[in-house]
C-alpha positions in Angstrom: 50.2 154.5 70.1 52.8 153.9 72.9 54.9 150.7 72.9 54.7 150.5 77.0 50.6 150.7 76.7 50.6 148.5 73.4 53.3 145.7 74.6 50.3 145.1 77.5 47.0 146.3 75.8 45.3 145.5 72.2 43.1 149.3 71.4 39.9 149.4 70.1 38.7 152.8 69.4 35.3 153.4 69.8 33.5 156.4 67.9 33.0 158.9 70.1 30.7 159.1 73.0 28.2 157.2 70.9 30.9 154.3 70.9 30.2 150.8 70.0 29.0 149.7 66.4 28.0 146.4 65.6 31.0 145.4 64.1 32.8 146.6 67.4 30.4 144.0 69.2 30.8 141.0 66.9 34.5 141.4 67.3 34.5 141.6 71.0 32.6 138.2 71.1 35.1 136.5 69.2 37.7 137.2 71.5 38.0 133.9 73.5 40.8 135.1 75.7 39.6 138.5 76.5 39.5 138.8 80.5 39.3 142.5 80.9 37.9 145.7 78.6 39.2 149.3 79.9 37.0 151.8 78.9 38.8 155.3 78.3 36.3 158.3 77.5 36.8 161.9 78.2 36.9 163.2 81.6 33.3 165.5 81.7 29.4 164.1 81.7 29.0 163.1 78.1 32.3 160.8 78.5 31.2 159.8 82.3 27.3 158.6 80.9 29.3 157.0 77.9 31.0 154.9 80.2 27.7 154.1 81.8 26.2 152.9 79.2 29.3 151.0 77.4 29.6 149.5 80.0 26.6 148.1 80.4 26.3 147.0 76.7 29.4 145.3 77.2 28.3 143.6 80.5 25.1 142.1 78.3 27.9 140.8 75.5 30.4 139.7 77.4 29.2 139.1 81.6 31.7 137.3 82.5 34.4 139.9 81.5 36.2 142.9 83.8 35.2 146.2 82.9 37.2 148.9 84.2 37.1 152.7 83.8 40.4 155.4 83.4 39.3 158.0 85.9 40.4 160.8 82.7 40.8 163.7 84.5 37.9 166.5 84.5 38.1 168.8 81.2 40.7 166.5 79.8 40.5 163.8 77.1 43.2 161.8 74.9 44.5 164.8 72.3 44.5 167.3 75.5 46.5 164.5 77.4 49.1 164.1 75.0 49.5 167.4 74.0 49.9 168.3 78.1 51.7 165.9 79.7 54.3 163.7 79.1 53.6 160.0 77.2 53.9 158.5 80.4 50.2 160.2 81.6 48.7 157.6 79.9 50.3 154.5 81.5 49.8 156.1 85.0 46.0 156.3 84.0 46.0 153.2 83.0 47.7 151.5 86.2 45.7 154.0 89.0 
């Protein structure tokens, strides 16, 4: 974890492509000052139709929260990013 990325943004990993478990739902509803969820899933169809649905489980939990996507570049994912690029990929992705 990066200090620039966690100083602005609390992580919640999901498990894969299959994602969110009940216990990553309950916790999303109890956060009463949650305004935006960024989804980050691999750049290639599994991650792109993860994102899909996540996001509409999410939408169903949570409506009147932000959901945004990282645009994760095609073929790439987080362990190809950081072992690529420099740190800073991930706050670029993050802010574009």
């Amino acid at each position: 974890q990066l200090p620039e990325i966690t100083a602005a943004y609390t992580i919640l990993a999901c498990y894969g492509t299959n994602g969110l478990t009940p216990e990553h739902k309950e916790a999303i509803k109890g956060l009463k000052n949650l305004q935006e969820i960024v989804l980050f899933f691999d750049g290639d169809a599994p991650g792109r139709e993860a994102v899909k649905k996540q996001a509409m489980t999410l939408k169903g939990i949570c409506p009147e929260i932000m959901i945004s996507t990282v645009e994760t570049p095609e073929g790439e994912d987080v362990n190809s990013l950081s072992m690529g690029h420099s740190p800073e990929i991930f706050s670029h992705l993050l802010e574009t």
